[in-house]
C-alpha positions in Angstrom: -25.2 1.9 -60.9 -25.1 5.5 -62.2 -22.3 7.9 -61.0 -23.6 10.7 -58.2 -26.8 8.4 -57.7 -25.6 7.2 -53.8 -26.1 4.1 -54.8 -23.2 2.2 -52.9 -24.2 0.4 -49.7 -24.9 3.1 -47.8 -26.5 5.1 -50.1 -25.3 8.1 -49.5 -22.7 10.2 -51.6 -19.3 9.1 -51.0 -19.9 5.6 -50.2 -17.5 3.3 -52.0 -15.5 4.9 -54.9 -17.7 8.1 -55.6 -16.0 11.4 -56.0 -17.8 13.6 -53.6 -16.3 18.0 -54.8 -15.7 19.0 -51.3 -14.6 22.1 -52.6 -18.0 23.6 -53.3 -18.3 26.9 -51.5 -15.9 29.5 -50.4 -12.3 29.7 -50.4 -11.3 30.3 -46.8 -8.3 30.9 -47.4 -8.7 33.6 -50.0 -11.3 35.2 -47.1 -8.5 35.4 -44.6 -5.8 36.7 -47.1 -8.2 39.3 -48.7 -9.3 40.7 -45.3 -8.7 44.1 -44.5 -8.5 44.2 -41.0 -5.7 41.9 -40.6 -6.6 39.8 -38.5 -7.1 38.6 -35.2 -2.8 38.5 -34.7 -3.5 34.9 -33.7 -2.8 33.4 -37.6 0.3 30.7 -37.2 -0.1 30.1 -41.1 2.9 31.7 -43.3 3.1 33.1 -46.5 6.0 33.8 -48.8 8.8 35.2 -46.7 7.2 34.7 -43.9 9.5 32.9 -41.2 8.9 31.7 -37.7 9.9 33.8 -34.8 13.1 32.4 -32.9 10.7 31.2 -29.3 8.6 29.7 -31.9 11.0 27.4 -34.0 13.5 26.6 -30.7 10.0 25.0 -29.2 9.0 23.5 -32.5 12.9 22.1 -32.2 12.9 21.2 -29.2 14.8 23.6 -27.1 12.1 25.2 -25.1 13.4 28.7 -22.8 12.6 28.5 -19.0 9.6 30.2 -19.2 8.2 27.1 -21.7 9.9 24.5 -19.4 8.3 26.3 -16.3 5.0 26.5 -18.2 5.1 23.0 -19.1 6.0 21.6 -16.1 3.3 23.6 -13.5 0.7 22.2 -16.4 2.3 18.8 -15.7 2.3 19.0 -11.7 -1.7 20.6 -12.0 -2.8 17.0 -14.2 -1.0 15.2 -11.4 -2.0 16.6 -8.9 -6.1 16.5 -10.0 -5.7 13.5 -11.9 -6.8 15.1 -15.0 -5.4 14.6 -18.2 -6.7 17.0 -20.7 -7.2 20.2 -18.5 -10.1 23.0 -19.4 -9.0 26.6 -20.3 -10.1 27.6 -17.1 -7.4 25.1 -15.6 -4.7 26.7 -18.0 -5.3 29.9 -16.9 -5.7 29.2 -12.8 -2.0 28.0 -13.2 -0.9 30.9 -15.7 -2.3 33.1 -12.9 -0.5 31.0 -10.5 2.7 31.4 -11.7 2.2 34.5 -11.4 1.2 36.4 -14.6 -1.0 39.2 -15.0 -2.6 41.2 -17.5 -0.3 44.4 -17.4 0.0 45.7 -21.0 -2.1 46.7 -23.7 -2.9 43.2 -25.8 -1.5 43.0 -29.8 -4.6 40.7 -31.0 -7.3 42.4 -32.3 -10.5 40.7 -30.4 -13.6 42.2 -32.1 -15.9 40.6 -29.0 -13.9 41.0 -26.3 -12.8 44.3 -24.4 -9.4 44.7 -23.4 -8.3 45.5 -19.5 -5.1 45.9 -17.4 -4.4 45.1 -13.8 -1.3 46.1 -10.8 1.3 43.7 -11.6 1.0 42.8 -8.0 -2.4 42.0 -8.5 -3.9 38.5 -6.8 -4.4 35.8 -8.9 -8.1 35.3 -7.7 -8.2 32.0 -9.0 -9.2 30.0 -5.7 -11.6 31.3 -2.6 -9.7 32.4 0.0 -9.4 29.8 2.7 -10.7 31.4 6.4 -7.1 30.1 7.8 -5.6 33.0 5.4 -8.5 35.7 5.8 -7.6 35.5 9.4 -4.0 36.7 8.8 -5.2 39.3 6.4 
């Protein structure tokens, strides 16, 4: 059997001892460190001298702040609660909204497709139709 010929049981390349370059192409990562615009601010990948922020490392460690515990346990209590164990994004943010959080400063990632808002801190979360039992006391 020639090398590069597919000629292993399946027949295709890769099959059974052949070397398959799976580094034909771009570098991605000379793309995202050759960039001009920075970034998105979402990167978790470090370069030299680079260090992890303090609330990332004490969650990596295992000390989480209450804001993390508080997170992690409404996330818990939602799965419960619908019997769901890998919850969408929607799900994640209906119970980010829920604890209360809204969009009240200006964001730090750059988001080339997406616009940028702010609300009242006292905003509603809007997550869930109002009920008629509460538009009654409204």
């Amino acid at each position: 059997m020639e090398r590069g010929t597919g000629g292993g049981r399946g027949g295709k390349p890769g099959d059974f001892g052949e070397v398959v370059d799976r580094r034909i192409g771009l570098d991605r990562r000379a793309l995202s460190m050759g960039s001009d615009s920075g970034g998105s601010g979402l990167e978790r990948r470090r370069g030299p001298g680079r260090r992890l922020s303090d609330f990332t490392r004490a969650a990596e460690e295992g000390e989480m702040t209450t804001e993390q515990f508080l997170f992690l346990m409404a996330i818990d209590e939602f799965k419960k609660a619908n019997s769901r164990t890998f919850p969408s994004w929607t799900d994640v943010l209906e119970v980010i909204r829920l604890l209360g959080y809204r969009k009240t400063c200006q964001s730090q990632l750059t988001l080339p497709m997406a616009e940028d808002w702010l609300e009242k801190p006292d905003a509603p979360a809007n997550v869930r139709p109002i009920r008629p039992e509460d538009r009654e006391a409204a």
